[in-house]
C-alpha positions in Angstrom: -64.1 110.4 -202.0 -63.5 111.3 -205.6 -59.5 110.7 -204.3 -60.2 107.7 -203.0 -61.5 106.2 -206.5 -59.0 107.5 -208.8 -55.8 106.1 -206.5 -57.8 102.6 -205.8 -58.4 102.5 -209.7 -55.0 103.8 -210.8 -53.7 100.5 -208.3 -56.0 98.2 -210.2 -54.6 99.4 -213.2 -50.7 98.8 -211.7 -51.4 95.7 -210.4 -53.4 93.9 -213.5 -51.7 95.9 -215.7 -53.5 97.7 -219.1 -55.1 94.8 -221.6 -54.6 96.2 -225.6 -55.5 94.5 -228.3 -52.4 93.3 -229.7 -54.0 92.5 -233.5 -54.4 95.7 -235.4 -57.6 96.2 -237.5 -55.7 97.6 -240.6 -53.6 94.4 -240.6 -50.2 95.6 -239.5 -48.3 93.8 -237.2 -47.1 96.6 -234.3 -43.7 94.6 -234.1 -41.7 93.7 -236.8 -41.1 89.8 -237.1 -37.7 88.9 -235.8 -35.9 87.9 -239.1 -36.8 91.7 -240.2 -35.5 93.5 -237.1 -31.6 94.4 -237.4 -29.2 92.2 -236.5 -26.8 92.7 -234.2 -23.1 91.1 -235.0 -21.9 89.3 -232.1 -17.9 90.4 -231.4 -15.7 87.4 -233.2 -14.1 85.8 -229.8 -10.3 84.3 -230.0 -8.5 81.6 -228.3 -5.8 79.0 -228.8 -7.0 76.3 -231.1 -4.7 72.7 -231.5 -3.7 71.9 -235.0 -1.3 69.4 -234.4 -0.5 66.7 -231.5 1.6 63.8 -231.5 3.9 61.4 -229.1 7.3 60.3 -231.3 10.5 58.8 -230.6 13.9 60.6 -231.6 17.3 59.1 -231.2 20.3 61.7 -230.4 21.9 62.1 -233.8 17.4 63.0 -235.6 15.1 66.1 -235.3 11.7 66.4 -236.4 9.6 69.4 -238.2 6.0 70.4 -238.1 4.5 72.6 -240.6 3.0 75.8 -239.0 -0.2 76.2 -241.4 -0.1 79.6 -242.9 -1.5 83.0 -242.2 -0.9 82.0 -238.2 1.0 84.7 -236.6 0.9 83.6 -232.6 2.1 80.1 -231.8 2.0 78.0 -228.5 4.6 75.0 -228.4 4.1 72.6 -225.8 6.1 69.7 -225.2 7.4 67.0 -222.6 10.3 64.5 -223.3 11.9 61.8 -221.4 15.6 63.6 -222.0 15.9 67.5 -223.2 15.5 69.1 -226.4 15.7 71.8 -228.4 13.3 73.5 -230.5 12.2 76.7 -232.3 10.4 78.4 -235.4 12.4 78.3 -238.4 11.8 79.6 -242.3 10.2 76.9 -244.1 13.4 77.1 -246.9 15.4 77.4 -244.2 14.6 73.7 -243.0 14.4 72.0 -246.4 17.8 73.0 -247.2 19.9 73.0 -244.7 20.6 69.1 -243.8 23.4 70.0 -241.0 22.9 69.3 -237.3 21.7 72.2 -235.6 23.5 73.0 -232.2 22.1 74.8 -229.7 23.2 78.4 -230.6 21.0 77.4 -234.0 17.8 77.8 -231.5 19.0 80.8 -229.6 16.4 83.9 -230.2 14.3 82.0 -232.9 10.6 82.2 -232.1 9.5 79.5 -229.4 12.6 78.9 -228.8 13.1 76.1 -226.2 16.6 75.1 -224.6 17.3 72.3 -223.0 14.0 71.6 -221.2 12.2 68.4 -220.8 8.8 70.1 -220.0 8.0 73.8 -221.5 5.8 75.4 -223.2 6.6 79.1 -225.6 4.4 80.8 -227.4 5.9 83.1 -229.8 4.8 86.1 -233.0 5.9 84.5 -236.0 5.6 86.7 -239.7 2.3 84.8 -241.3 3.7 85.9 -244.5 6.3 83.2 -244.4 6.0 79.5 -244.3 7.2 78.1 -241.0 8.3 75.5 -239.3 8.5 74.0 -235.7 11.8 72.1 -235.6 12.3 69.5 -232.5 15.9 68.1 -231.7 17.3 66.1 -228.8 19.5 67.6 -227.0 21.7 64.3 -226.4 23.5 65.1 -230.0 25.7 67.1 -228.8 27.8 64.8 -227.3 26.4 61.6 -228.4 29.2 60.1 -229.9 31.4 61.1 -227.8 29.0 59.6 -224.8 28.8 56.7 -226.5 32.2 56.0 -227.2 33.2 56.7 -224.1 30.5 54.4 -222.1 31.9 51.6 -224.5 35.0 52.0 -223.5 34.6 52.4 -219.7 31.9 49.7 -219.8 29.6 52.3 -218.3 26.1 50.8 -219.7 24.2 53.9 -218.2 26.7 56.4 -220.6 25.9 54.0 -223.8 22.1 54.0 -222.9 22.1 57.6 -222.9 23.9 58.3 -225.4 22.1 55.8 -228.2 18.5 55.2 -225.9 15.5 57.2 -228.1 13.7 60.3 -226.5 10.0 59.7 -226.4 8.5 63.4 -227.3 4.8 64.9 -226.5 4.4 67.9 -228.8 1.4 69.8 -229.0 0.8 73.0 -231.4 -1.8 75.9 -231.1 -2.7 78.6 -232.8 -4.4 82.1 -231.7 -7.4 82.2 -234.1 -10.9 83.0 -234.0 -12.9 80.3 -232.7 -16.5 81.4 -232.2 -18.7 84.7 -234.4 -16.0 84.4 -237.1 -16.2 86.8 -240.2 -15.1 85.3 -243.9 -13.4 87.3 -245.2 
């Protein structure tokens, strides 16, 4: 019988559970306040973040540049064009003195290096201790004048379109940074 009251009470107890009184008589909370209990840093969490986007017109013979802002060491080009282009990373000093048309073996095995595409997207390590540059060129220069001259002379409209028409281009650039539970440094 004595069994009997000890397991019905110790299921009373288990199913309403033990009542405490949750205000101390010497004044002292039992739990510290939240703004006093340690925090725990949240893990900094990366991702691609835009920093430039714009829709241009080129014609054959001009190129463009973008500044890639510094201390960014991975870079995602993407870009769509009525006609191909090329484009690639290049040294900041590199760009604003050399006035020359780059050809195509120019673009070969720099960073995002794009050839002849219409629609790509690279993404590419660049050294953040350098200023950079994202340099966009139609591919039509080439052999513009050339295609040109020649659609002139065979009164070939479609070759003197194509070789004077502009390129409309959609670039968009992205860099790998944090993005959320950032530390300053």
């Amino acid at each position: 019988m004595k069994n009997s009251f000890v397991i019905a009470g110790l299921a009373a107890l288990a199913l309403l559970g033990c009542k405490t009184d949750l205000e101390p008589t010497n004044g002292n909370s039992p739990v510290e306040p939240m703004s006093q209990q340690a925090q725990v840093p949240l893990s900094p969490r990366y991702g691609w973040e835009e920093f430039h986007e714009e829709t241009f017109e080129t014609h054959p013979l001009q190129a463009k540049w973008f500044a890639v802002p510094p201390s960014i060491s991975r870079l995602r080009v993407s870009v769509q064009a009525d006609s191909a282009i090329f484009g690639g990373v290049f040294p900041y000093d590199f760009l604003s003195t050399n006035r020359r048309l780059l050809r195509a073996g120019n673009f070969q095995g720099r960073p995002c290096s794009l050839m002849y595409v219409d629609k790509s997207e690279a993404t590419c390590l660049i050294d953040k201790h350098v200023r950079m540059g994202f340099l966009v060129r139609d591919e039509r220069a080439e052999g513009t004048a050339v295609m040109g001259a020649l659609g002139i002379r065979l009164r070939n409209s479609k070759l003197a379109e194509r070789g004077t028409s502009p390129n409309k281009i959609q670039i968009s650039l992205a860099a790998w940074q944090c993005i959320e539970h950032c530390r300053k440094s």
